[in-house]
N, C-alpha and C positions, 0 to 999 in steps of 0.2 A: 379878416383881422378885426379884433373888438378891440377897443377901451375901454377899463373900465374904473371907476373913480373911487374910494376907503369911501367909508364912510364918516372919515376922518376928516378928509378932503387933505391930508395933508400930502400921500402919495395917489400914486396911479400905476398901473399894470398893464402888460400887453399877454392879450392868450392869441395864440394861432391854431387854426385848425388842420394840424398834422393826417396825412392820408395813408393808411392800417398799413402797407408796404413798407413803409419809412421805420416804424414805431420797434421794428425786429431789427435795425443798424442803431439806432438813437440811444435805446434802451434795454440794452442785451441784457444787463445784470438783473433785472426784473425777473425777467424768464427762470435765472436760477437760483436764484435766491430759494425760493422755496423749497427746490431738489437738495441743495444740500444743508442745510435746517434738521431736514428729517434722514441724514444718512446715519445708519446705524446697525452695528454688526447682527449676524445672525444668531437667534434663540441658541447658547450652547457652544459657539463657536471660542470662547476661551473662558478660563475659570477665574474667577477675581481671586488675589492672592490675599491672603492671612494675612491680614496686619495684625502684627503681634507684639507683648507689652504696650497696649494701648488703652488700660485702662480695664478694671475689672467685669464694666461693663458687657464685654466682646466675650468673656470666657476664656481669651488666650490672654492676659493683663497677667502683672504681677511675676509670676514666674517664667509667663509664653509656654504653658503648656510641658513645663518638661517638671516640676516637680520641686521639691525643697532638696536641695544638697547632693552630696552623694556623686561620683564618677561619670552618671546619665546625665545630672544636670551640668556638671561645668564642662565637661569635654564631649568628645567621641566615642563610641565604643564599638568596634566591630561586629558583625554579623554571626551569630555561633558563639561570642564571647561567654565563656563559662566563668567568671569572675577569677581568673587565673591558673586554676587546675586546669591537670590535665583534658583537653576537650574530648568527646566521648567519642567520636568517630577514631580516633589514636587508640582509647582505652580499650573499644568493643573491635574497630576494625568490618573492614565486608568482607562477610565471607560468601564463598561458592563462587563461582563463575558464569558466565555466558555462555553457552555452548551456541558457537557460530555453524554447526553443522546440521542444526536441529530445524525442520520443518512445521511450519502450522498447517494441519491437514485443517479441514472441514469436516466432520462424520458423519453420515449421513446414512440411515436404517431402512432396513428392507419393507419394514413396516411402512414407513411415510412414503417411500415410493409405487409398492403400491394404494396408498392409500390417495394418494394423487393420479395415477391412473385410473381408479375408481370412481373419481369427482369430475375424470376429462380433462385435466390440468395437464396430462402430460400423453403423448400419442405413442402407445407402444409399438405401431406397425414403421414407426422411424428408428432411426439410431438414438441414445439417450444420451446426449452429452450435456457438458459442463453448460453450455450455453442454454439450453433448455432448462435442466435445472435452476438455473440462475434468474431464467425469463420468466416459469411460472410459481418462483419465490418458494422453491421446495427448499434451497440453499440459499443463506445470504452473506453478505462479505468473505467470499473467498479469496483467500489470499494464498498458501502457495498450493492449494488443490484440493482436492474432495477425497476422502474414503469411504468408503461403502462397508459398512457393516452389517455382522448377521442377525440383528435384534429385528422378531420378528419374520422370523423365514418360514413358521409355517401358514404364515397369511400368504403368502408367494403363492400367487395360481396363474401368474400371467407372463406367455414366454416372453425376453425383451432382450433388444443386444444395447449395452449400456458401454462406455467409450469412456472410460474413469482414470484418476489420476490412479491409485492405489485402491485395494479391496483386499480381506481380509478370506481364509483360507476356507471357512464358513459361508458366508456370502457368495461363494464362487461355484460351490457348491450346490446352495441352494436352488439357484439360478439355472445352474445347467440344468440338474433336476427339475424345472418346470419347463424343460424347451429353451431356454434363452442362452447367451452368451456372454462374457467377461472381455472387455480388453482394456489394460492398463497402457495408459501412455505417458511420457513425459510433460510436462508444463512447468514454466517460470511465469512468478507472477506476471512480468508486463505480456508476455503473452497472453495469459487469462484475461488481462486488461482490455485488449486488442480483440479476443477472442467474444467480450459481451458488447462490445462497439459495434461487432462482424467482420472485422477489417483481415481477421486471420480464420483459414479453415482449423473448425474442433478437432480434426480427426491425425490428416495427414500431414505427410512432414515429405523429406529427402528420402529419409530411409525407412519409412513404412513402407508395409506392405500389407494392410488391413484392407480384409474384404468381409462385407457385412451382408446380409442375404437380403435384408431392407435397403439397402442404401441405392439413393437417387442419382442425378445426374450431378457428375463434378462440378460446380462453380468457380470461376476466378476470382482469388482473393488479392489485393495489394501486396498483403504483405504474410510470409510465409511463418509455417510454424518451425520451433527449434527443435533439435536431438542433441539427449545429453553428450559430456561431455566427460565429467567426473567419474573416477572410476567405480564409485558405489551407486549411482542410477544406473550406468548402465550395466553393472552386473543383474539390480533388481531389473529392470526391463527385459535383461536376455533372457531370467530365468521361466522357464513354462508353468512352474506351478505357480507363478502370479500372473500369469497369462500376460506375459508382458510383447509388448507390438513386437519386440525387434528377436525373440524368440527363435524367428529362420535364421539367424547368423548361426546359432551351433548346430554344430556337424552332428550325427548319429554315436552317443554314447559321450559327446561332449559335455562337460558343466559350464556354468554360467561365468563361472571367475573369472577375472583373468589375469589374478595373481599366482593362485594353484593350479597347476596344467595335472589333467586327467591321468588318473592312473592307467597306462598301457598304450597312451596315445604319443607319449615321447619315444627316442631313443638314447639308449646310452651305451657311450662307449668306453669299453676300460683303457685305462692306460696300462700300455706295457712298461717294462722298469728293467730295463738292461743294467745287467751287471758286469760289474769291471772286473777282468780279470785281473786279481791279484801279483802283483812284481812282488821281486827276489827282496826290493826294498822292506815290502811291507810285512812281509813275514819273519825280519830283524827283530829277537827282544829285547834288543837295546846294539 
């Protein structure tokens, strides 16, 4: 402990010499004082608001930015407001509609596939599906499937079995003509989803029965692929000239419909129509 004496002489003071332990109970506010001095929100984290009629200065003063007189400046006015006519959406109206039944293929040319096979982008001695196409960026965002068209078919010299949503009646053609093979399958987008994750096989389903002269060893997938349900896929899928997978369900001379039953494959039977013998009543002419 010091004393120690003004220079005044008129008072006097005591210092003691506090040990560095103590100094963190005695004088906490020290400590923070400075931490929060400097608290201060983050660069961007809210927008300072518009003060307005404050003065011509700011550029929002005098009117606050809405203008001299007029409907805009004392009130409100709705969004679309046509200054009281009729609004034009009434006047002109939407026309046409949405058609909910309608598909977004992908297209996809004889040309560019092989010209991907030509580069090694894509292995013809495998099967050619959605998933391939999609890995070597020969197709991008597909969404409800791929068709194959014939632009191009006589660059075609290389046989391939190709595992497609839809193909066109040319391209099916053309293909087989070079040694290869056509099969159209069904697909829903979240399956194509699943299908470039890996999580679903490209190929098979419950009721396929695809056999490809390339194809490997089955693998186990999670999660399985679907078959239509509707009855305009599954009429395209049964039909052969789109080489659709499910194709084995008709019989021999069967069509693909299966709203029109085949000419000669039903039977029919006539009704017979018995007649009443006529009473002594009904031969009365009055």
């Amino acid at each position: 402990m010091q004393r120690a004496l003004c220079s005044s002489g008129l008072f006097s003071f005591v210092t003691t010499r506090v040990s560095p332990p103590l100094l963190l109970f005695l004088y906490p506010q020290q400590r923070w004082a400075s931490i929060l001095s400097g608290l201060s929100d983050n660069l961007g984290a809210y927008n300072k608001a518009i003060r307005r009629g404050r003065g011509p200065s700011s550029g929002k003063g005098k009117t606050s930015g809405r203008g001299h007189k007029g409907q805009k400046q004392h009130g409100k006015v709705p969004a679309g407001f046509n200054g009281g006519q009729t609004p034009d959406e009434v006047v002109h109206g939407t026309r046409g509609c949405e058609n909910v039944f309608s598909v977004d293929m992908k297209p996809l040319n004889l040309d560019k596939v092989q010209s991907w096979i030509d580069q090694g982008r894509l292995d013809p001695s495998r099967p050619i599906t959605i998933r391939e196409l999609a890995k070597s960026r020969c197709v991008a965002s597909v969404k409800d499937g791929v068709k194959l068209l014939a632009k191009g078919s006589e660059k075609v010299t290389t046989p391939l079995n190709i595992v497609i949503s839809r193909a066109s009646a040319s391209a099916i053609a053309a293909i087989e003509a070079a040694g290869g093979s056509v099969t159209t399958r069904y697909y829903t987008r979240q399956s194509i989803q699943r299908i470039l994750k890996g999580e679903t096989d490209p190929i098979h389903s419950l009721q396929s029965q695809i056999t490809l002269r390339t194809q490997s060893k089955r693998r186990v997938y999670p999660k399985r692929l679907p078959d239509p349900t509707g009855r305009k896929d599954v009429e395209y899928y049964r039909d052969p000239a789109h080489r659709g997978y499910l194709g084995y369900q008709l019989e021999e001379g069967q069509g693909p419909s299966l709203f029109f039953k085949t000419p000669g494959t039903g039977t029919f039977v006539a009704k017979r129509i018995k007649k009443k013998a006529a009473s002594a009543a009904d031969n009365r002419i009055w």
